[in-house]
C-alpha positions in Angstrom: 57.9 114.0 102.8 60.8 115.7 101.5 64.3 113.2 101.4 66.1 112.0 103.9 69.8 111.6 103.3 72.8 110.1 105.4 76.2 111.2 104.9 79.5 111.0 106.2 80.8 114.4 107.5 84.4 113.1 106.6 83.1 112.6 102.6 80.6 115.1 103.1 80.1 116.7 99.1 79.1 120.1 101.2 75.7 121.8 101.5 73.2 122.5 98.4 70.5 124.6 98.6 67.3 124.4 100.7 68.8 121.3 103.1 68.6 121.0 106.6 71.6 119.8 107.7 72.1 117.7 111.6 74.9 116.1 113.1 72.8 112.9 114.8 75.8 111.8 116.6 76.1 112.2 120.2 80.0 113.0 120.4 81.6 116.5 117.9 83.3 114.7 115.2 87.3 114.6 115.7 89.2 117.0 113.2 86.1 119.0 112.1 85.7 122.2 112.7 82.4 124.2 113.9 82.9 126.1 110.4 83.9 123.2 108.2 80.9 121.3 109.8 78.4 123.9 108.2 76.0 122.4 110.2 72.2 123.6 111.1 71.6 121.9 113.8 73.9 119.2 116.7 70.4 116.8 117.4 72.9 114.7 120.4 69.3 113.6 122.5 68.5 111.6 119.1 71.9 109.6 119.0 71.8 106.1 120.9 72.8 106.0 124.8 76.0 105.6 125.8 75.1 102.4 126.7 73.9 101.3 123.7 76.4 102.9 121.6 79.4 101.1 123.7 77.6 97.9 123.6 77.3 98.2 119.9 80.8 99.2 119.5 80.0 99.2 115.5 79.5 95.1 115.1 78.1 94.4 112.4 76.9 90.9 113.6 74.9 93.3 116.6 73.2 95.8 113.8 69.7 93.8 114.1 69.9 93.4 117.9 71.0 97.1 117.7 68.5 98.6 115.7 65.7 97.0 117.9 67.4 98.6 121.0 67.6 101.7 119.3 64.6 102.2 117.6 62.6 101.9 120.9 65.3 104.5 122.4 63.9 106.9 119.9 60.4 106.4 120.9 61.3 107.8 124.7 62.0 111.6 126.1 64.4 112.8 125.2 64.9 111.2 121.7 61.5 111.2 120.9 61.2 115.2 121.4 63.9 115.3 118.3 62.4 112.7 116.1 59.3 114.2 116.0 61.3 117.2 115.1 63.7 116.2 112.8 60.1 114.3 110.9 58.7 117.8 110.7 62.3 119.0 109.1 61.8 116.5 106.8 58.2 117.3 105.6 59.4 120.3 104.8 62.9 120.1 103.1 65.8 117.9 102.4 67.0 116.7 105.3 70.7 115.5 105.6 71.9 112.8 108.8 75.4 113.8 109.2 77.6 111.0 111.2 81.2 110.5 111.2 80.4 106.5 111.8 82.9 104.7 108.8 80.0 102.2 107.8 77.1 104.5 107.4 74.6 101.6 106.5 74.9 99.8 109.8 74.3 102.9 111.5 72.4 104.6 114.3 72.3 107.7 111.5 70.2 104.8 109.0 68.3 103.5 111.7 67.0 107.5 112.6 66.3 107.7 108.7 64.4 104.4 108.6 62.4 105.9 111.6 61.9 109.3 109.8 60.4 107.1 106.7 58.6 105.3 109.0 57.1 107.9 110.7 56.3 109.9 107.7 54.2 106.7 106.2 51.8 107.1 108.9 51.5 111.0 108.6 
């Protein structure tokens, strides 16, 4: 498997060669541009529900409750469609999570890398 990588797209350190880069949040980040993005790929299907996300609402105290939730959202259409891609991505290059969450490790972006890692063990 190649690596996996999260990152912030607010202290992004900008693209280096031969990465795949994809925004894994469902809504564009405010005061980026399209450009200044320099993304690949926008993977929204792979970000939590709405649901999830509001319920969430980035509490830390939630994170393990929320990465259960979450981690069985990416095992059903539509997310699962994109995981399985986003694995093969990774196989195959360095793969870069972009997310403008502030806490990156309590993070739907960490939980989709965790997944990645996970499915990549049993490949």
């Amino acid at each position: 498997m190649g690596d996996v990588a999260v990152t912030r797209i607010y202290q992004d350190p900008g693209r280096r060669v031969g990465e795949v880069r994809v925004l894994v949040d469902r809504l564009w980040p405010r005061g980026i541009s399209r450009v200044a993005a320099d993304l690949d790929e926008w993977a929204k299907d792979a970000a939590p529900s709405p649901g999830l996300r509001h319920w969430y609402a980035h509490d830390e105290t939630r994170f393990e409750e929320f990465r259960q939730r979450y981690e069985l959202e990416l095992r059903e259409a539509p997310a699962v469609r994109v995981v399985t891609h986003l694995a093969d991505l990774a196989a195959s290059s360095r793969l870069v999570l972009i997310t403008a969450t502030r806490d990156v490790s309590h993070s739907s972006a960490r939980v989709l890398a965790d997944e990645l890692a996970r499915l990549a063990a049993t490949r």
